[in-house]
mmCIF file as gemmi writes it, N, C-alpha and C atoms, coordinates in Angstrom:
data_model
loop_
_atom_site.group_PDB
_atom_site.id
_atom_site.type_symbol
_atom_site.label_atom_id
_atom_site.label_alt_id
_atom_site.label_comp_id
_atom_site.label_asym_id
_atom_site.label_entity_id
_atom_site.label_seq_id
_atom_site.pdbx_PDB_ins_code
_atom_site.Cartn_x
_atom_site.Cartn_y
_atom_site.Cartn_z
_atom_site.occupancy
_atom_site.B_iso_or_equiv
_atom_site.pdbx_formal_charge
_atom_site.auth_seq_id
_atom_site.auth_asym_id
_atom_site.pdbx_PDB_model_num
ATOM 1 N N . UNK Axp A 1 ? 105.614 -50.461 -33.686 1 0 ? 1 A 1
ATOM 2 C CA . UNK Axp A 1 ? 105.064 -51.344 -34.701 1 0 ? 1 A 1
ATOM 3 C C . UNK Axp A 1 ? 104.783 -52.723 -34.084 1 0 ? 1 A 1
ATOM 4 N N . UNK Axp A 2 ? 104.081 -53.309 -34.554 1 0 ? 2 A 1
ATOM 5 C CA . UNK Axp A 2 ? 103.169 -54.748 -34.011 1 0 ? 2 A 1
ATOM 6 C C . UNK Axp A 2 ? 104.264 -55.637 -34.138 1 0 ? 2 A 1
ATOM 7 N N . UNK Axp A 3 ? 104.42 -56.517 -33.915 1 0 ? 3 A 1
ATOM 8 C CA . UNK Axp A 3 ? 105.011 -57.803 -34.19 1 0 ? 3 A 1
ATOM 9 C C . UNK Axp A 3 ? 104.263 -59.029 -34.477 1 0 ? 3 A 1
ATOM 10 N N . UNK Axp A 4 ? 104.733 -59.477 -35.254 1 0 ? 4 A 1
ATOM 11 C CA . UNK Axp A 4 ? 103.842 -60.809 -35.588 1 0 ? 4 A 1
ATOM 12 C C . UNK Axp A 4 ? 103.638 -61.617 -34.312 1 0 ? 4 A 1
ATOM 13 N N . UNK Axp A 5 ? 103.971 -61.798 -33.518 1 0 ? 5 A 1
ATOM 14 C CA . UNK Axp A 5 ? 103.771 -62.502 -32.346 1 0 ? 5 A 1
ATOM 15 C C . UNK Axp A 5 ? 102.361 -61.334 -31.524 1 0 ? 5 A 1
ATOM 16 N N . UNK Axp A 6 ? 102.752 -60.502 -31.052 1 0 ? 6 A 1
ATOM 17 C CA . UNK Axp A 6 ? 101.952 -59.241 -30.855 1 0 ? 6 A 1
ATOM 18 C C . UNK Axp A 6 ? 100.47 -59.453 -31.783 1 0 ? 6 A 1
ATOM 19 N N . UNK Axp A 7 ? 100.739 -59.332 -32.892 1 0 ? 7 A 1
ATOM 20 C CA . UNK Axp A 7 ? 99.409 -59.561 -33.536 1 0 ? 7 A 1
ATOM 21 C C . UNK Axp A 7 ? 98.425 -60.488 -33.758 1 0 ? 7 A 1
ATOM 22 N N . UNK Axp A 8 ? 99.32 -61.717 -33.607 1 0 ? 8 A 1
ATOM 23 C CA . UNK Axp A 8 ? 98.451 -63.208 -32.939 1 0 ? 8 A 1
ATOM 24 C C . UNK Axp A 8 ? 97.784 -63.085 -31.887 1 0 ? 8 A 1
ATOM 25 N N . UNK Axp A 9 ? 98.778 -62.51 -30.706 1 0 ? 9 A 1
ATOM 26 C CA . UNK Axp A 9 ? 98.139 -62.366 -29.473 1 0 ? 9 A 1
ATOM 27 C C . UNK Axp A 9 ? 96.763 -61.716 -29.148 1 0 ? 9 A 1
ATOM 28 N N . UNK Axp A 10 ? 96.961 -60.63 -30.333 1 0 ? 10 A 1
ATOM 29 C CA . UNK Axp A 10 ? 95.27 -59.783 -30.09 1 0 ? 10 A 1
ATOM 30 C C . UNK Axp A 10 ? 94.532 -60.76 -31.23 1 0 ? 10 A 1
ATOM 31 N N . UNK Axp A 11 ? 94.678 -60.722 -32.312 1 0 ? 11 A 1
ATOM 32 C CA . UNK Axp A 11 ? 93.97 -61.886 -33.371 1 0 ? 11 A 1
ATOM 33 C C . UNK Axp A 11 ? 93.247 -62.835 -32.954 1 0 ? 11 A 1
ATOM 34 N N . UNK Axp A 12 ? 94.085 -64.104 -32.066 1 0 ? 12 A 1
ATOM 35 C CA . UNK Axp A 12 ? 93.366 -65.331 -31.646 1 0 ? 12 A 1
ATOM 36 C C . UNK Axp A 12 ? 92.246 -65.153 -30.857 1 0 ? 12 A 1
ATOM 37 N N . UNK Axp A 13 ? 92.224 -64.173 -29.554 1 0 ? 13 A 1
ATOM 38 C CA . UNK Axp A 13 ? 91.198 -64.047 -29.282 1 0 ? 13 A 1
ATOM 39 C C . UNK Axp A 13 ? 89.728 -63.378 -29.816 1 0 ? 13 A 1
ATOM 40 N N . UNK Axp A 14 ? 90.243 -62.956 -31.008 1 0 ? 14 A 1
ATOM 41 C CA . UNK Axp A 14 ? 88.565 -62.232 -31.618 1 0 ? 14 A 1
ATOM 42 C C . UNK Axp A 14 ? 88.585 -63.189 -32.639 1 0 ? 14 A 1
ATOM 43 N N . UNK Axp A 15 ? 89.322 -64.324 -33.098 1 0 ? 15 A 1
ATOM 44 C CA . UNK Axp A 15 ? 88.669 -65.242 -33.701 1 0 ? 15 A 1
ATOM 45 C C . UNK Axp A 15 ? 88.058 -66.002 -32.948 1 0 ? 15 A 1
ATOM 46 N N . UNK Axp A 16 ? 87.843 -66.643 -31.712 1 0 ? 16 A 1
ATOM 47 C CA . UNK Axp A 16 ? 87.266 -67.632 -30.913 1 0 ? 16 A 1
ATOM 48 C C . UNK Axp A 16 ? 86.305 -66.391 -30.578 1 0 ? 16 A 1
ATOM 49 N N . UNK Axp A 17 ? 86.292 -65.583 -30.243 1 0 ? 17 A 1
ATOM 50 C CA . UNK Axp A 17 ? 84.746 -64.621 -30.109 1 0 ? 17 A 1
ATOM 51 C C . UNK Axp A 17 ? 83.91 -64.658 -31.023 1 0 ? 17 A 1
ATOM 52 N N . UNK Axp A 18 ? 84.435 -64.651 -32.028 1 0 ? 18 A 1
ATOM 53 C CA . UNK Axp A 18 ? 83.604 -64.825 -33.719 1 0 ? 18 A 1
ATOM 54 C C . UNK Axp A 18 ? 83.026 -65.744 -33.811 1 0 ? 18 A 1
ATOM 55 N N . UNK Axp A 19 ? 83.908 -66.908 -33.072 1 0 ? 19 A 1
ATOM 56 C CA . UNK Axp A 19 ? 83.083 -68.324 -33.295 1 0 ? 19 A 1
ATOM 57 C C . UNK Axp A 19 ? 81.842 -68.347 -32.718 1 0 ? 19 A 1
ATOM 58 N N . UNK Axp A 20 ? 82.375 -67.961 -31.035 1 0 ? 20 A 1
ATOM 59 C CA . UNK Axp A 20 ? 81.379 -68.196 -30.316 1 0 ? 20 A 1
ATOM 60 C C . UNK Axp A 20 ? 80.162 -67.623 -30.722 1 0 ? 20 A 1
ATOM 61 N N . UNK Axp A 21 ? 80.431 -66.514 -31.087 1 0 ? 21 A 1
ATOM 62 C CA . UNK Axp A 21 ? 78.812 -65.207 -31.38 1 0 ? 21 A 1
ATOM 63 C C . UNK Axp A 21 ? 78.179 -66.086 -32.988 1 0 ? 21 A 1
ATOM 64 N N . UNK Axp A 22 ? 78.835 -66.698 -33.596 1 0 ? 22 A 1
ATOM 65 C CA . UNK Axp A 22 ? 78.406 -67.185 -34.793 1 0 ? 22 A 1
ATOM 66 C C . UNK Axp A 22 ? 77.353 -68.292 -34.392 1 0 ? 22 A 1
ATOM 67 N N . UNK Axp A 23 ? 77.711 -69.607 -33.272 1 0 ? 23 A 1
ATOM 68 C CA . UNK Axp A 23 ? 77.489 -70.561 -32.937 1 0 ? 23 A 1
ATOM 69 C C . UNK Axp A 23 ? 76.42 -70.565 -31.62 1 0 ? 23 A 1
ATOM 70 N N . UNK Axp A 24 ? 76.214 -69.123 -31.319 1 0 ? 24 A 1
ATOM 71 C CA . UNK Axp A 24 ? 75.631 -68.759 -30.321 1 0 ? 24 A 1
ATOM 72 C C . UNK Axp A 24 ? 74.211 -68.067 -31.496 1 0 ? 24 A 1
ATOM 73 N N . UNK Axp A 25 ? 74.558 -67.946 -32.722 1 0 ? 25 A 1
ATOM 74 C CA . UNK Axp A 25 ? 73.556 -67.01 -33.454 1 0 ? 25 A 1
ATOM 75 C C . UNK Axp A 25 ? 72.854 -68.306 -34.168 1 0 ? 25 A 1
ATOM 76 N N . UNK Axp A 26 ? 73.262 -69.48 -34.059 1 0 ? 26 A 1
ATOM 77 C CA . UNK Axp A 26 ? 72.336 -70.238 -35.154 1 0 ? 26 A 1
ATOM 78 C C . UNK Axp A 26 ? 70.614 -70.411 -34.091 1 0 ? 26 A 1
ATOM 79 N N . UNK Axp A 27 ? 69.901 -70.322 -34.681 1 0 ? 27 A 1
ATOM 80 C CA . UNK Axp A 27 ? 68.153 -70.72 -34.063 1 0 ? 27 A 1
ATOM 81 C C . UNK Axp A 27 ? 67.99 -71.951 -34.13 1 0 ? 27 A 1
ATOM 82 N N . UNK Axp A 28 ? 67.181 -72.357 -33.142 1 0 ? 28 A 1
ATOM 83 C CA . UNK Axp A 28 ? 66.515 -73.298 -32.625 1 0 ? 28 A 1
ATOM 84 C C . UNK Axp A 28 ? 65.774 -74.519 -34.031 1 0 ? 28 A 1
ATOM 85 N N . UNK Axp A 29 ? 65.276 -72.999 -35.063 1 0 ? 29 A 1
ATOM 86 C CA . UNK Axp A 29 ? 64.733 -73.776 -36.149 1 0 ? 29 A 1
ATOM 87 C C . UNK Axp A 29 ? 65.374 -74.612 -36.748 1 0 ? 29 A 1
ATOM 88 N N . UNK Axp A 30 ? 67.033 -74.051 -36.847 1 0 ? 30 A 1
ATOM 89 C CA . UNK Axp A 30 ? 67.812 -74.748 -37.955 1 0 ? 30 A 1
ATOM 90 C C . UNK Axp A 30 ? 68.085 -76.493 -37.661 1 0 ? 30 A 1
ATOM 91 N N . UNK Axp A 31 ? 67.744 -76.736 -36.228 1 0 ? 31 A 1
ATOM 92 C CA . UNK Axp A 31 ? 67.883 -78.035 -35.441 1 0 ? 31 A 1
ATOM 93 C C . UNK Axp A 31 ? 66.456 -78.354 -36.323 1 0 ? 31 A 1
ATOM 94 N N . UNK Axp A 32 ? 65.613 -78.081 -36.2 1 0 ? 32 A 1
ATOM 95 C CA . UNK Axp A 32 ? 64.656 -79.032 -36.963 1 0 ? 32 A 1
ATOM 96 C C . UNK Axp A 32 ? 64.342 -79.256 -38.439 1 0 ? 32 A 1
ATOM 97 N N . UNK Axp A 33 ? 64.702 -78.372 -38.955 1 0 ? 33 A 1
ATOM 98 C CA . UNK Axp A 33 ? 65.675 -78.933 -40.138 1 0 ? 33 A 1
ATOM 99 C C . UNK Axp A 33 ? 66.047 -80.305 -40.706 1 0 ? 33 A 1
ATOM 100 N N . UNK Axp A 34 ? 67.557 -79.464 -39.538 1 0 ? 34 A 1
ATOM 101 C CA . UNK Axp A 34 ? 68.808 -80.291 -39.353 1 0 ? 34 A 1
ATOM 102 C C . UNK Axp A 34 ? 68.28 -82.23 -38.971 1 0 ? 34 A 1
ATOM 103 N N . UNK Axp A 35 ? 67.568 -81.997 -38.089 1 0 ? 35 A 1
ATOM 104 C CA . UNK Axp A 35 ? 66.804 -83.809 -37.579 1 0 ? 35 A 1
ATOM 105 C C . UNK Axp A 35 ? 66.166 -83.872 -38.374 1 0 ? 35 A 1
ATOM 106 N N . UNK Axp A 36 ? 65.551 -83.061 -39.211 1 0 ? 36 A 1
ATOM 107 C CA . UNK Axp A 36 ? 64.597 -84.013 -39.902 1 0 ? 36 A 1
ATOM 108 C C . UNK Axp A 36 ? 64.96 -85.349 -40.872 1 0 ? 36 A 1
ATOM 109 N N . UNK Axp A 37 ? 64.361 -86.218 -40.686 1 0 ? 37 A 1
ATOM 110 C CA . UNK Axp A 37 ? 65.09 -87.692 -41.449 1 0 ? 37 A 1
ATOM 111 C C . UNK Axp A 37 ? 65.164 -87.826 -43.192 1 0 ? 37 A 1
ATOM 112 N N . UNK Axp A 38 ? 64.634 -86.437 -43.538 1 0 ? 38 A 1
ATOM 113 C CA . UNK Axp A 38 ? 64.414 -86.22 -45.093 1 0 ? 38 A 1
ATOM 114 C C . UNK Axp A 38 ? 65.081 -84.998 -45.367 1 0 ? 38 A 1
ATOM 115 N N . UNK Axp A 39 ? 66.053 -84.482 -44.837 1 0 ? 39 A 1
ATOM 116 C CA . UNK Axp A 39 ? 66.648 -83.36 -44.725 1 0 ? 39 A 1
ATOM 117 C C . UNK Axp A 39 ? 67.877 -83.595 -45.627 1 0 ? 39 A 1
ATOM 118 N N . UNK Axp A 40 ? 68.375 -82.92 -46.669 1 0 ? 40 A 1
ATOM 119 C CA . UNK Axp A 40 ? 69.597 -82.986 -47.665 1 0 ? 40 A 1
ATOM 120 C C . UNK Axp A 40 ? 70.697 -82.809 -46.714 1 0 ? 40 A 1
ATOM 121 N N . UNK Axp A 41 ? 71.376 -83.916 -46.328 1 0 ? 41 A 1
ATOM 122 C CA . UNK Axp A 41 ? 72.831 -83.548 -46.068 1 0 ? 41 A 1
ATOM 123 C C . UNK Axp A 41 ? 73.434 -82.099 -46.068 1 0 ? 41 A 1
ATOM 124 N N . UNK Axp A 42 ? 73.566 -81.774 -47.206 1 0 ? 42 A 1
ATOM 125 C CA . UNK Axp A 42 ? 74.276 -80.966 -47.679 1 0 ? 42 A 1
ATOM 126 C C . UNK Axp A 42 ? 73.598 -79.578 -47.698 1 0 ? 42 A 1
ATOM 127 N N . UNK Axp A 43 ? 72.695 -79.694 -47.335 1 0 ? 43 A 1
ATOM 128 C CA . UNK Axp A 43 ? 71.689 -78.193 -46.789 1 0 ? 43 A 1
ATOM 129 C C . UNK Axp A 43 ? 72.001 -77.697 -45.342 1 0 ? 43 A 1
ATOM 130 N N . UNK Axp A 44 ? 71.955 -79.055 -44.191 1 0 ? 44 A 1
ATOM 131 C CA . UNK Axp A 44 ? 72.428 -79.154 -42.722 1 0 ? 44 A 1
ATOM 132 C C . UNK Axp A 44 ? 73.074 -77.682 -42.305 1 0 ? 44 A 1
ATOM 133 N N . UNK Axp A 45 ? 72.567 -76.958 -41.47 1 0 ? 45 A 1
ATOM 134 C CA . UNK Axp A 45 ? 73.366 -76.211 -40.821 1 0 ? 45 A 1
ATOM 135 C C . UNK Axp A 45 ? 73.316 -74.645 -42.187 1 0 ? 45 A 1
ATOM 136 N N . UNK Axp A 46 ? 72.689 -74.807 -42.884 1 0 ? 46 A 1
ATOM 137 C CA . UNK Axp A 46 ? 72.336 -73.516 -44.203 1 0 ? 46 A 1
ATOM 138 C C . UNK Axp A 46 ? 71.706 -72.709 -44.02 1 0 ? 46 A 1
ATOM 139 N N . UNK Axp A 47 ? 71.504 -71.538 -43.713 1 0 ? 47 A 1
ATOM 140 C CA . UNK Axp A 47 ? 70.255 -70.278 -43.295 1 0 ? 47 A 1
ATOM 141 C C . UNK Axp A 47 ? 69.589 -70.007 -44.277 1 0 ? 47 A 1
ATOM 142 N N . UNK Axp A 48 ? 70.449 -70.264 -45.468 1 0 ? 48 A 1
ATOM 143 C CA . UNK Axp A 48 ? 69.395 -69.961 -46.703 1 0 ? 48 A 1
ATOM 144 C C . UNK Axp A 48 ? 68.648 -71.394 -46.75 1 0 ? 48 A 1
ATOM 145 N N . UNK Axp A 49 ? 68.544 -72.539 -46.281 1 0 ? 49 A 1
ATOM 146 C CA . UNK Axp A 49 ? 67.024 -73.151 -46.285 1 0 ? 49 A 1
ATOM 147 C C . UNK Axp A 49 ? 66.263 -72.087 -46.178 1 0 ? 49 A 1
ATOM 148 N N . UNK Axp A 50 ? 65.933 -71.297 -45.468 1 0 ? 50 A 1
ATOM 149 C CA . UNK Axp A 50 ? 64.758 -70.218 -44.556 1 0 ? 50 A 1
ATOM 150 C C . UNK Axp A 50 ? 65.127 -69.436 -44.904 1 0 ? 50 A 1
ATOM 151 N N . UNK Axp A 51 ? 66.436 -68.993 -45.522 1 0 ? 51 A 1
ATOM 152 C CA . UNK Axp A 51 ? 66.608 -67.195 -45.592 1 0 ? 51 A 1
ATOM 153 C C . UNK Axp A 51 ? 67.369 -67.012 -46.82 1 0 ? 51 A 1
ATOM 154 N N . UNK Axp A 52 ? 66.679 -65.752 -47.172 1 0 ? 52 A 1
ATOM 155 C CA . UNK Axp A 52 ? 67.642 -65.097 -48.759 1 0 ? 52 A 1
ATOM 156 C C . UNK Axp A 52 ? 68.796 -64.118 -48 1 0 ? 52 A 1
ATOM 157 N N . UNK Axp A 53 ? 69.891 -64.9 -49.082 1 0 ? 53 A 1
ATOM 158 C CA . UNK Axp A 53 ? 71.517 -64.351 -48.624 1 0 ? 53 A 1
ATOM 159 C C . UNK Axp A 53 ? 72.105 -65.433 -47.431 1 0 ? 53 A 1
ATOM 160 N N . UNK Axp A 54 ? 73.049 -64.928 -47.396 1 0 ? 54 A 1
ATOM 161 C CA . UNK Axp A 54 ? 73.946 -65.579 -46.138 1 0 ? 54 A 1
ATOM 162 C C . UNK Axp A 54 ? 73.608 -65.679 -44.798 1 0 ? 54 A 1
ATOM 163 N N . UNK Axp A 55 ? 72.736 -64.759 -44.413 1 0 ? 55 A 1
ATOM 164 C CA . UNK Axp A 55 ? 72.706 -64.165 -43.012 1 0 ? 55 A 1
ATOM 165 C C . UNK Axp A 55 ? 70.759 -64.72 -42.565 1 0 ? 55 A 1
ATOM 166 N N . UNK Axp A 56 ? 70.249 -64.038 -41.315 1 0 ? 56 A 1
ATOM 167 C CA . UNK Axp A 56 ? 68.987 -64.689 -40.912 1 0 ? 56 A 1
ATOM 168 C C . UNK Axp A 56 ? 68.233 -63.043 -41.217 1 0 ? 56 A 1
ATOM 169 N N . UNK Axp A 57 ? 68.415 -62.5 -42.409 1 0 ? 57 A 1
ATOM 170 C CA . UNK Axp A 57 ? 67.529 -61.581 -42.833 1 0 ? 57 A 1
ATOM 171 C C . UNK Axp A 57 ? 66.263 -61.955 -42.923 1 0 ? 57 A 1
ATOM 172 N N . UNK Axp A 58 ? 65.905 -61.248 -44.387 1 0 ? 58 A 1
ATOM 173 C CA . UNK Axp A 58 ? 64.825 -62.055 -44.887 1 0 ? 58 A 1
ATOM 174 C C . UNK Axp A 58 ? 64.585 -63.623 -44.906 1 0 ? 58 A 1
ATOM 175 N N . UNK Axp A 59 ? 63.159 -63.485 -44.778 1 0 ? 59 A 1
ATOM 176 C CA . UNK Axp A 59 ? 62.881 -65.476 -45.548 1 0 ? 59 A 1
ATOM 177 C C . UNK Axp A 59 ? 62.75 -65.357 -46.732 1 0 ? 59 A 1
ATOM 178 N N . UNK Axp A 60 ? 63.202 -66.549 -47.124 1 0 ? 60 A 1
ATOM 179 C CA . UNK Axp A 60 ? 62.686 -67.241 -48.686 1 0 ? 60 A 1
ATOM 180 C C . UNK Axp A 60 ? 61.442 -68.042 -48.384 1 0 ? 60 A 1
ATOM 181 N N . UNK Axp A 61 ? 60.575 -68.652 -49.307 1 0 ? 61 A 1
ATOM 182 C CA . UNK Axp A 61 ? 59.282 -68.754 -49.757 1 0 ? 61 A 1
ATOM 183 C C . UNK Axp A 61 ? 59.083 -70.23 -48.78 1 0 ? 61 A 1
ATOM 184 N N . UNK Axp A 62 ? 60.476 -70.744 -48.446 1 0 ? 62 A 1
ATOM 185 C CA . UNK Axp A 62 ? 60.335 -71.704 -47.553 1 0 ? 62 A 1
ATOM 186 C C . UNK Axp A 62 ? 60.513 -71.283 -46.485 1 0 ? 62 A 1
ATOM 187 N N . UNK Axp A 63 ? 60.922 -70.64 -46.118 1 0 ? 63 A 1
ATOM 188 C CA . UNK Axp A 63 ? 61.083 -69.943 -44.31 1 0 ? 63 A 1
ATOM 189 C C . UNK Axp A 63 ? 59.397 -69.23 -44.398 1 0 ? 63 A 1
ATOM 190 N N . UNK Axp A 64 ? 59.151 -68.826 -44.867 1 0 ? 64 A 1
ATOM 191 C CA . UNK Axp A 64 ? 57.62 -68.222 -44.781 1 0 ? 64 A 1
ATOM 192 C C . UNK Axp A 64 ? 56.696 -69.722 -44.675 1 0 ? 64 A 1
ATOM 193 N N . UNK Axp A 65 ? 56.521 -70.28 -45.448 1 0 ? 65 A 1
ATOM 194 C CA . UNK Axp A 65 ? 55.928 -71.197 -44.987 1 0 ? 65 A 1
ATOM 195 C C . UNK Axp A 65 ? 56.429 -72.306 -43.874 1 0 ? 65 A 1
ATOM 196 N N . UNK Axp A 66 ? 57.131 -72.576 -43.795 1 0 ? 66 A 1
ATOM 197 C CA . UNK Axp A 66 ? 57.723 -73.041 -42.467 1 0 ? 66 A 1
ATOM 198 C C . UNK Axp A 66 ? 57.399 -72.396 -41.264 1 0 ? 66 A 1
ATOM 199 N N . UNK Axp A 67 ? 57.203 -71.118 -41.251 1 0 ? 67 A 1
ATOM 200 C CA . UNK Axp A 67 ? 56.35 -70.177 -40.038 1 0 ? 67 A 1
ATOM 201 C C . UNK Axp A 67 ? 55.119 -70.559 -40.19 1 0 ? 67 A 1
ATOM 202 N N . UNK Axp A 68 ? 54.508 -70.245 -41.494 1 0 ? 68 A 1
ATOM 203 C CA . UNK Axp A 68 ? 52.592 -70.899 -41.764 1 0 ? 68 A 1
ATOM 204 C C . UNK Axp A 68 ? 52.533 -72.056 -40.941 1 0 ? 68 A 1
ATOM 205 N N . UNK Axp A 69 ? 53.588 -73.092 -41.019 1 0 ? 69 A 1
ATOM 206 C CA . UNK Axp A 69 ? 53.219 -74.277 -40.864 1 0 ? 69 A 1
ATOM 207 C C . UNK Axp A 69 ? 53.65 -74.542 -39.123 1 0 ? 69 A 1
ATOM 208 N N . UNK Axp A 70 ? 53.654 -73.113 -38.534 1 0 ? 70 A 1
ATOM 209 C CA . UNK Axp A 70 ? 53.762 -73.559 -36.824 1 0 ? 70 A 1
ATOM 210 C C . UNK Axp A 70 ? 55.593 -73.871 -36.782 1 0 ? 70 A 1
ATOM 211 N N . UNK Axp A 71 ? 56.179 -73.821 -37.657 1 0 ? 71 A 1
ATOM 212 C CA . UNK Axp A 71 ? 58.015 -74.178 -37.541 1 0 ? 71 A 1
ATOM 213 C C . UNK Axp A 71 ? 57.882 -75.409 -37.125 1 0 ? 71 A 1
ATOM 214 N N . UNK Axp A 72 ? 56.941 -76.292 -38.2 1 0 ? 72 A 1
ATOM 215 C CA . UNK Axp A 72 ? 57.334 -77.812 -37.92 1 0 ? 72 A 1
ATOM 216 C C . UNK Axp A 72 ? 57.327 -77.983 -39.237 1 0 ? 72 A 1
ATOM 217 N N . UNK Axp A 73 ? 58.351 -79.35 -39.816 1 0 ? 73 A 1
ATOM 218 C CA . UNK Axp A 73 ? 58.309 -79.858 -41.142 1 0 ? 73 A 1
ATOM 219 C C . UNK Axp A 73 ? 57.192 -80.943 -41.403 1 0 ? 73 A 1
ATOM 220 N N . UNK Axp A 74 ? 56.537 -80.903 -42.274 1 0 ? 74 A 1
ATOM 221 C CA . UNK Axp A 74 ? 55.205 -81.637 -42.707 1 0 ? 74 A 1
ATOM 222 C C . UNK Axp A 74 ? 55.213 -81.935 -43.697 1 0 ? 74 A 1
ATOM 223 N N . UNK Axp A 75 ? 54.834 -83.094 -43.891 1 0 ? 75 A 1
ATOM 224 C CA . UNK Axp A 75 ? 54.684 -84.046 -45.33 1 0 ? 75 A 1
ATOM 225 C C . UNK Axp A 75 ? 54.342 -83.304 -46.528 1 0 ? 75 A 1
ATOM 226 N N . UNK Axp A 76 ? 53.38 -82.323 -46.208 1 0 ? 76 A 1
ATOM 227 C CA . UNK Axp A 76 ? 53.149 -81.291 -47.188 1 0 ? 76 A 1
ATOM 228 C C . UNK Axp A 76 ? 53.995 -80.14 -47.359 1 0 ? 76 A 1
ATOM 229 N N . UNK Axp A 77 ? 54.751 -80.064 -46.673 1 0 ? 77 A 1
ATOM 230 C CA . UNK Axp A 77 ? 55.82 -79.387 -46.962 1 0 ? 77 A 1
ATOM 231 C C . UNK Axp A 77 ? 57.073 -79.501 -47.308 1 0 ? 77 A 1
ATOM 232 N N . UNK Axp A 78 ? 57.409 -80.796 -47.28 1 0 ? 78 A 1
ATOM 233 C CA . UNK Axp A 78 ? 58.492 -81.447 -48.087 1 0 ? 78 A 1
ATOM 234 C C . UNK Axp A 78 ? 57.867 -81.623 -49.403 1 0 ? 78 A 1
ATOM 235 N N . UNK Axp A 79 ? 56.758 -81.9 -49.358 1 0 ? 79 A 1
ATOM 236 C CA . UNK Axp A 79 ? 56.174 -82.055 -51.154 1 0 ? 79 A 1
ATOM 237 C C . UNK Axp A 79 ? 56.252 -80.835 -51.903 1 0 ? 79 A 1
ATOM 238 N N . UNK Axp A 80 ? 56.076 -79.547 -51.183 1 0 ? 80 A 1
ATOM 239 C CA . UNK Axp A 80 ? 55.975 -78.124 -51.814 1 0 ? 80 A 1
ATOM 240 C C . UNK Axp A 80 ? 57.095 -77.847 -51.828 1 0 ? 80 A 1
ATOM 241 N N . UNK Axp A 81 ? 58.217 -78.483 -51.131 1 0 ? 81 A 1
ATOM 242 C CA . UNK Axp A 81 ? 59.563 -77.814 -51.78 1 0 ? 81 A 1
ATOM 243 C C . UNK Axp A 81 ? 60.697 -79.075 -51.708 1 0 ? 81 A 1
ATOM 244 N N . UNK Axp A 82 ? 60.252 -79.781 -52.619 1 0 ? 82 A 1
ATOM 245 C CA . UNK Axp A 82 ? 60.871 -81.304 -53.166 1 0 ? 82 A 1
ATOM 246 C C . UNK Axp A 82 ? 62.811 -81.219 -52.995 1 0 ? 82 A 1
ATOM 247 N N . UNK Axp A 83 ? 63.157 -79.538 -53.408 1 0 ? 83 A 1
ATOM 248 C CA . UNK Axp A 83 ? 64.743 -79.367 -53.913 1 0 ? 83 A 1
ATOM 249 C C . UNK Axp A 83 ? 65.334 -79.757 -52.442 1 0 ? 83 A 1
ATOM 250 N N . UNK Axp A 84 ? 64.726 -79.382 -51.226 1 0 ? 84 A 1
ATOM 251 C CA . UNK Axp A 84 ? 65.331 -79.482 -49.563 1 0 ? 84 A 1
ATOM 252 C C . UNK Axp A 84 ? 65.175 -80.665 -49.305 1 0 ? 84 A 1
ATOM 253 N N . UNK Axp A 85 ? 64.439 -81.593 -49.732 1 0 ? 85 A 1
ATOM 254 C CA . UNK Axp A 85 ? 64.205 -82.691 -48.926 1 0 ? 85 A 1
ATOM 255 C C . UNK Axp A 85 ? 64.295 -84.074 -49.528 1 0 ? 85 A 1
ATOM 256 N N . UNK Axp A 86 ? 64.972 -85.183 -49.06 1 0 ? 86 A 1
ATOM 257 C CA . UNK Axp A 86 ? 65.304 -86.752 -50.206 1 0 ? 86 A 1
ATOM 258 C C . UNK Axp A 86 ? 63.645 -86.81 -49.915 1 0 ? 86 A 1
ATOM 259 N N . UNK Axp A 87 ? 63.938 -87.599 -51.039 1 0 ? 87 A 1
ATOM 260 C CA . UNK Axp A 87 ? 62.327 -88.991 -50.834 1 0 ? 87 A 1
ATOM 261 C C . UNK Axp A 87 ? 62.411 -89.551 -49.61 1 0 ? 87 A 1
ATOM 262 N N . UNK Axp A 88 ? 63.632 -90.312 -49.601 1 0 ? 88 A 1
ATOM 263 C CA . UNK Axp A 88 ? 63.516 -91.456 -48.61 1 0 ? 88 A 1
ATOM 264 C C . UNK Axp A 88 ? 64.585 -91.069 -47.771 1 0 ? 88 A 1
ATOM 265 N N . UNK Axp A 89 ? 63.752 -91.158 -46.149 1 0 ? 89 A 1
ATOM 266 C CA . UNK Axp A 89 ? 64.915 -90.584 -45.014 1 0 ? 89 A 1
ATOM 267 C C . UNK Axp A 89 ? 66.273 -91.427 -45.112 1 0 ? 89 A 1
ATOM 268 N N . UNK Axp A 90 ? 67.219 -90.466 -44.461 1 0 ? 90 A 1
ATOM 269 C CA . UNK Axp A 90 ? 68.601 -90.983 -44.444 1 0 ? 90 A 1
ATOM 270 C C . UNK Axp A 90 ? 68.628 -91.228 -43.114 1 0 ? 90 A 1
């Protein structure tokens, strides 16, 4: 039978693997986003900006256009989806 000590020992290391593969899985996109100076705080670092559900499945109606738009954020595209983005940069 395991021991609690024993079971840390195998545990800790597939939590720091988890991390890594998690932190190794975010895209390039989510950085531009993330900089953009009109970007909600509280969106930062979210897959569902771009994707329906938790994960980098499907897009939502803003990840589709965010591809239309070359995967750059544009004035017209903060206007078409007002809920992601302040008025005035932070």
């Amino acid at each position: 039978m395991l021991t609690s000590r024993k079971l840390k020992l195998i545990l800790a290391p597939a939590y720091v693997l988890a991390a890594v593969v998690i932190a190794l899985a975010k895209p390039a996109f989510m950085d531009r986003y993330n900089n953009d100076p009109h970007s909600k705080p509280e969106l930062r670092n979210k897959c569902t900006v771009c994707h329906v559900g938790k994960g980098g499945a499907e897009r939502n109606d803003f990840g589709e256009a965010f591809e239309d738009a070359g995967y750059r954020i544009t004035a017209k595209l903060r206007a078409k989806f007002p809920e992601l983005f302040e008025r005035e940069p932070k």
